[in-house]
C-alpha positions in Angstrom: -22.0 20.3 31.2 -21.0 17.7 28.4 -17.6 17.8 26.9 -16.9 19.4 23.7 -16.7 16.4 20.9 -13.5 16.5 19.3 -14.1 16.8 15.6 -13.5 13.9 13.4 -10.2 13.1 11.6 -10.7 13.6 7.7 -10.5 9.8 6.0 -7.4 9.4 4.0 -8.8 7.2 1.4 -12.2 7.9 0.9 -14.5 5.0 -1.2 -16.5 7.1 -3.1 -18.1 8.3 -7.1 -16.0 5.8 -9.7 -13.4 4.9 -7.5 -16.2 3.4 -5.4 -17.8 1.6 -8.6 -14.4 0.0 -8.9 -13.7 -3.7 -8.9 -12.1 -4.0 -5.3 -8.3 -4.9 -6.5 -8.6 -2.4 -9.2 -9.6 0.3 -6.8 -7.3 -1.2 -4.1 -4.7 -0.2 -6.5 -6.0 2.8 -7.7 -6.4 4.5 -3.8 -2.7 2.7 -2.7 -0.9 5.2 -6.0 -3.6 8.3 -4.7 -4.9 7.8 -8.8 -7.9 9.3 -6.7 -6.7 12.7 -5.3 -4.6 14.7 -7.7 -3.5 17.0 -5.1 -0.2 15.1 -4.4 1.2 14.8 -8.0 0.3 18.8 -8.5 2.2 19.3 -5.3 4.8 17.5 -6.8 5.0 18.4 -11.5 4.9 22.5 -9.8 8.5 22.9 -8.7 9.8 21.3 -12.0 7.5 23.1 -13.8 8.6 26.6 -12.2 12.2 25.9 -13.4 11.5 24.6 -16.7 8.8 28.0 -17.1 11.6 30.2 -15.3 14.1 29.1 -18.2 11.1 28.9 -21.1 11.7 25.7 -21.4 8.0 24.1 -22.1 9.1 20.3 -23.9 9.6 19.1 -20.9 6.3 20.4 -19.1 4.1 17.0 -20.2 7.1 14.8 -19.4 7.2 16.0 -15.7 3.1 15.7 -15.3 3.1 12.1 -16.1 6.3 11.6 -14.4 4.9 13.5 -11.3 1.6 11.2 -10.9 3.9 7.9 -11.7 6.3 8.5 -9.1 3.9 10.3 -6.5 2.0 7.0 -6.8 5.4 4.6 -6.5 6.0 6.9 -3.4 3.2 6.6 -1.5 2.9 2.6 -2.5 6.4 2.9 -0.7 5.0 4.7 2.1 2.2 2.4 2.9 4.5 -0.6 3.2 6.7 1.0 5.0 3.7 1.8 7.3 1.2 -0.8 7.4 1.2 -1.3 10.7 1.4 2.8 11.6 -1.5 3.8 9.3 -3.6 0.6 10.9 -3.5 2.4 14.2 -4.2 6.3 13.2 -7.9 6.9 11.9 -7.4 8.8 8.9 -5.3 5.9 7.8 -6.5 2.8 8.8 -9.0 2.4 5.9 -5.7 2.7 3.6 -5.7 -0.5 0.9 -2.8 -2.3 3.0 -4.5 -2.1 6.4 -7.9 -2.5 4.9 -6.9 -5.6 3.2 -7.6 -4.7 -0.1 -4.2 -4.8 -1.3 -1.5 -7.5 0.0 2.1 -6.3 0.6 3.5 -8.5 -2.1 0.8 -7.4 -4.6 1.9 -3.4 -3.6 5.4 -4.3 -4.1 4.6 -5.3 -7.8 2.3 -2.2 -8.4 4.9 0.0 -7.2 7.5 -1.4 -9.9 5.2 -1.1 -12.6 4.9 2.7 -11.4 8.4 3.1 -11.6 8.3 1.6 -15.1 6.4 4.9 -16.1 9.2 7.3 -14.4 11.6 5.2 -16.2 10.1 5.8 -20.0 10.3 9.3 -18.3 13.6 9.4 -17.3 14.6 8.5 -20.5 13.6 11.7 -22.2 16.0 13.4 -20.3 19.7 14.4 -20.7 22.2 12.0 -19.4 23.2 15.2 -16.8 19.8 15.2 -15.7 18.8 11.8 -15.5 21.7 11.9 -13.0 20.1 14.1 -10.8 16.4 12.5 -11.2 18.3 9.3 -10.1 20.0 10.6 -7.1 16.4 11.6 -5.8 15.6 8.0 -4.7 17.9 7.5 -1.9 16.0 10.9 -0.5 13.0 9.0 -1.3 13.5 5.6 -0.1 14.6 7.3 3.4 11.3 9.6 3.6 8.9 6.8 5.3 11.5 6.8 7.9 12.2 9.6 9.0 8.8 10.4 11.1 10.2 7.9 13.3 13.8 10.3 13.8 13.1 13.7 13.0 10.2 16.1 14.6 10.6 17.3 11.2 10.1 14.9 8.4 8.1 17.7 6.7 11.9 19.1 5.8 12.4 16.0 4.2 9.7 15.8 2.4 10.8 19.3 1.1 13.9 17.7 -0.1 12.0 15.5 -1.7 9.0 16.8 -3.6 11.1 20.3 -4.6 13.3 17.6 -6.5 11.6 18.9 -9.9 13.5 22.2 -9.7 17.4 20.7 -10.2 16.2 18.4 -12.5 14.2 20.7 -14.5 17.0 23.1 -14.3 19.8 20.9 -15.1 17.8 19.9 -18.4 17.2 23.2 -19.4 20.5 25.0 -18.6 22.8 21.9 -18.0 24.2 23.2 -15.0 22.4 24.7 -11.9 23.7 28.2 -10.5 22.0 31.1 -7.8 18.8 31.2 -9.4 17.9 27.7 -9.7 19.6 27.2 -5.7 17.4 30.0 -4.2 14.2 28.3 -6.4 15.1 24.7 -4.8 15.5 26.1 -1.0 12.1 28.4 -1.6 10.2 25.3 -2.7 11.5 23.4 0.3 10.4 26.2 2.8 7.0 26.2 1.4 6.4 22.3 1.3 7.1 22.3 5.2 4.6 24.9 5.2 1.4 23.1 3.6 2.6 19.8 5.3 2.8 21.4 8.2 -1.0 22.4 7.6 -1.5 19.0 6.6 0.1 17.4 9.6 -2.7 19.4 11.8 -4.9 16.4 10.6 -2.9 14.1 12.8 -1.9 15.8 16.2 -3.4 13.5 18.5 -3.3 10.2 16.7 0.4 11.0 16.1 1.5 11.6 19.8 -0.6 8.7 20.6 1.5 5.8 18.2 4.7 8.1 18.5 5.1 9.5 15.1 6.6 12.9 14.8 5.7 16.0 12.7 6.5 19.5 12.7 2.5 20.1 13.8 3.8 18.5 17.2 6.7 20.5 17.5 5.6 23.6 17.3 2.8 23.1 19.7 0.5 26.3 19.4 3.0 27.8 17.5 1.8 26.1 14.4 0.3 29.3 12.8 3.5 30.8 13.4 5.8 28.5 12.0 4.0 28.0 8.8 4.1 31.5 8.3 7.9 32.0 8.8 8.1 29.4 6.3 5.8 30.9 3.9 7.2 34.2 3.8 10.8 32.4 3.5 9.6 30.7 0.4 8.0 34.1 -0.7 11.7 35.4 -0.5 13.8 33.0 -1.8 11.4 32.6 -5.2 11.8 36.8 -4.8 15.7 35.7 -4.9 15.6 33.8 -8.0 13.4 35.5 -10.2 15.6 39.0 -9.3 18.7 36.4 -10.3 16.6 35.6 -13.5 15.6 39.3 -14.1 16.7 42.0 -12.0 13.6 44.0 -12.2 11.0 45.0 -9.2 8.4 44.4 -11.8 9.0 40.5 -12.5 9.5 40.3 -8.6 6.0 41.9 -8.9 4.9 38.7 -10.4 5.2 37.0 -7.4 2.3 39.0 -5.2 -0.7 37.0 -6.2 0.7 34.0 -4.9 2.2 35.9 -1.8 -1.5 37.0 -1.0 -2.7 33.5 -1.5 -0.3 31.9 0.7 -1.0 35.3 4.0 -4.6 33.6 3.4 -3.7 30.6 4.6 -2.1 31.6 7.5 -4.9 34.0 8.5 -7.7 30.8 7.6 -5.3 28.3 9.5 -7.1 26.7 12.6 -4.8 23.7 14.0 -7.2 22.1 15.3 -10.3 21.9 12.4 -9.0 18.7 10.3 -11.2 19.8 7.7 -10.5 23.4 7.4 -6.6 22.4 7.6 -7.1 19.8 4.7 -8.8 22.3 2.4 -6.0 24.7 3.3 -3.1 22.0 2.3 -5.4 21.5 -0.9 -5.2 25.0 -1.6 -1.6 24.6 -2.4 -2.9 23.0 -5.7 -3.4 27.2 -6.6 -0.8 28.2 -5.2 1.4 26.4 -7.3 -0.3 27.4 -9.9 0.3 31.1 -9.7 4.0 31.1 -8.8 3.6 28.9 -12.2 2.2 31.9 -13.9 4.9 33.9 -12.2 8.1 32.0 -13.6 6.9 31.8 -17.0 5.9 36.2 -16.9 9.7 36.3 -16.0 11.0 33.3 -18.7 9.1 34.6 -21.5 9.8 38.3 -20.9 13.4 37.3 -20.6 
């Protein structure tokens, strides 16, 4: 009897529709930022945008989009130097712009400034308290590429990281940040280990292989578990600061579409299908979306 044929690790960077029709340093550029798959920078504008909705504070909605696909795309520029020679050996990864040869380091290094020039006209349209706290993100950032080489859970960092929205959202609309906007931060964080986690499932084998650690690898076949533990933690913590918000069951209420999208995901979750797990960490797209829809039932009401 043959052996079952593993199934095929999901591309990273796929050359395909416009992107493919692109001149090969333009789209060198435009796959090394992820220009080509929104999911990331929606991953990252929904925590800001829960506070700012939370606190029904809208100017600042637009501002964190386009600062959310700038500084996604300076981040992941980041990423790829930092892991050139990483992504070269893992499948999904190795057609990446830097491995591939489409983009040099140096010519990365310049896009990633420019990137950071858009977060800056950003940055600017902020108060001086929470420019402060935008700033003190990029030491979290910087550290992110590194931390799959010290941590079995860089996908905590990461948390950190992309739930930076909330205190900066919060700080702008409230200028200070108390129990709501805390318990808002900590249930974004639980909820990004979550879909990376998912995400991660992608990588199990190629990771083990080079040495990189995730929390996929950690939790062994205890991967459905663990992302539901941290689902249902970031269920009850948003639970915690909309009740801070509103103390009523009803705008708590708000929060059960989203709770029944994210048991889904658990119940759809198979660790080792690296496509079923990717359209699973993609889902996360609508999942933001309605806790979204949540926080501004609760900000407007209130």
């Amino acid at each position: 009897m043959s052996e079952p044929v593993p199934p095929a690790a999901v591309p990273d960077t796929e050359h395909r529709g416009l992107v493919a029709r692109l001149p090969p340093t333009v789209r060198g550029l435009v796959l090394l930022a992820r220009l080509d798959r929104p999911i990331g920078w929606w991953l990252l504008f929904w925590p800001g945008a829960w506070a700012s909705a939370l606190n029904a504070d809208w100017r600042l909605i637009p501002w964190l989009l386009l600062g959310s696909v700038a500084m996604r795309g300076a981040g992941c520029v980041w990423n790829d130097l930092i892991d050139r020679d990483l992504d070269a050996k893992v499948a999904r990864t190795a057609a990446r712009p830097i491995p591939a040869g489409l983009v040099s380091p140096r010519g990365a290094l310049a896009w990633m400034v420019a990137l950071c020039l858009v977060g800056l006209a950003v940055l600017m349209q902020l108060s001086p308290r929470a420019a402060a706290v935008a700033v003190a993100s990029l030491g979290l950032v910087a550290a992110y590429p590194f931390m799959k080489r010290i941590t079995w859970w860089p996908q905590a960092w990461l948390g950190l990281v992309f739930s930076w929205g909330v205190p900066v959202a919060w700080v702008q609309a409230t200028g200070g940040f108390g129990a709501a906007g805390l318990l808002l931060y900590l249930g974004s964080i639980a909820w990004v280990v979550g879909y990376d986690t998912i995400y991660a499932c992608q990588d199990r084998e190629d990771d083990a292989l080079v040495g990189v650690r995730s929390s996929a690898l950690a939790l062994g076949p205890r991967v459905r578990g663990g992302v539901a533990v941290c689902y249902a933690l970031a269920a009850a913590l948003w639970a915690g600061a909309v009740w801070q918000v509103r103390p009523d069951w009803l705008a708590v209420a708000a929060l059960v579409p989203v709770g029944v999208q994210l048991g889904a995901q658990v119940a759809r979750l198979r660790p080792d299908d690296p496509a079923g797990a990717l359209s699973l960490f993609r889902s996360n797209r609508f999942a933001g979306l309605l806790v979204f829809l949540a926080c501004a039932a609760v900000g407007a009401a209130g």
